[in-house]
C-alpha positions as CSV (number, residue, x, y, z in Angstrom):
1,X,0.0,0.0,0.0
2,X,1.3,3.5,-1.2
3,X,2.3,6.1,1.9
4,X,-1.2,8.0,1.0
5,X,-3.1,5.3,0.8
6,X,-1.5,4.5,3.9
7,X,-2.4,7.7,5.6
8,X,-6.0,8.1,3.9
9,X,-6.3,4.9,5.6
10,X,-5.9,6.1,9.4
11,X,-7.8,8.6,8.5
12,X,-10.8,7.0,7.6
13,X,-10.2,4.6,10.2
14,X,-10.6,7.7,13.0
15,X,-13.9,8.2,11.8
16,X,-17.0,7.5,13.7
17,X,-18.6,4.2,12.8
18,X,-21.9,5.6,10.6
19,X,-19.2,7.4,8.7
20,X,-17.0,4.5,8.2
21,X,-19.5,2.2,7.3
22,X,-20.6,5.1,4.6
23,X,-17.2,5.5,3.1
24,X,-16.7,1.6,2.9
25,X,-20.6,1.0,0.8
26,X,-19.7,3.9,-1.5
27,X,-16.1,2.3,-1.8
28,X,-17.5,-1.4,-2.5
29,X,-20.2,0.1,-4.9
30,X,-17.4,2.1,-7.2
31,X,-16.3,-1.4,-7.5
32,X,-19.4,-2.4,-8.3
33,X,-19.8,-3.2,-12.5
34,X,-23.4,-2.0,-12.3
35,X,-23.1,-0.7,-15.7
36,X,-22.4,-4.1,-17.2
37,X,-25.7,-5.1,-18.9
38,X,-24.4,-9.5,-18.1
39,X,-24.3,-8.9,-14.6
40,X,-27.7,-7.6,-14.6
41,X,-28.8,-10.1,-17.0
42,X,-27.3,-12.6,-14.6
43,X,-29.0,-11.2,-11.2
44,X,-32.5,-11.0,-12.6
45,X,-31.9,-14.3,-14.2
46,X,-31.0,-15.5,-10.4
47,X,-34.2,-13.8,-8.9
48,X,-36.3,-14.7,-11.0
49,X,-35.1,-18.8,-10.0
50,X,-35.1,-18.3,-7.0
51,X,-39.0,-16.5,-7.0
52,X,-40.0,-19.6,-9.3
53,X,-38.7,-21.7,-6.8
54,X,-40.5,-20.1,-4.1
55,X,-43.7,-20.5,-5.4
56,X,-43.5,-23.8,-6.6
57,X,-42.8,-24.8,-2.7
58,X,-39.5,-26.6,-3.6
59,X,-37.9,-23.7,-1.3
60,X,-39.5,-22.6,1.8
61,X,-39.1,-19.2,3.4
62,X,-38.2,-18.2,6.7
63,X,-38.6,-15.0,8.9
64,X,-35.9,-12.7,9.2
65,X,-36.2,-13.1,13.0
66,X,-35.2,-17.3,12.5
67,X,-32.6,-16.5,10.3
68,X,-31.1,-14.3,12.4
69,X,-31.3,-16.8,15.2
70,X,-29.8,-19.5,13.2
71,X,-27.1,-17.0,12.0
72,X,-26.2,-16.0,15.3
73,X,-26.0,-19.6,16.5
74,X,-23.6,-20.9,13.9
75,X,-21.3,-17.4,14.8
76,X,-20.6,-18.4,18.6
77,X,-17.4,-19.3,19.8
């Protein structure tokens, strides 16, 4: 890492968390290909299977609220 990539780095990382988080989703989106018409072929093409496959029942849903649960299980130590 260059010396002002270095020290653009500290300097973000002295931020207050809303305004790190901020700067890190506008850095992850400018790496983002949102412009590139496959990739957006290829997500709806992935939504759209994945709707079809809810409502043909061969998926089942779950609540946010389980999911968390279930995350939050499988992350303790």
């Amino acid at each position: 890492m260059t010396r002002p990539a270095e020290q653009l780095l500290e300097e973000a990382l002295a931020l207050p968390a809303k305004a790190r988080a901020m700067l890190a989703e506008r850095l992850v989106e400018s790496l983002d290909p949102r412009d590139d018409d496959s990739v957006r072929e290829a997500w709806t093409a992935e939504a759209l299977r994945r709707r079809d496959e809810v409502r043909s029942g061969k998926v089942r849903t779950v609540s946010a609220e389980t999911s968390r649960a279930r995350i939050e299980r499988l992350l303790r130590p």
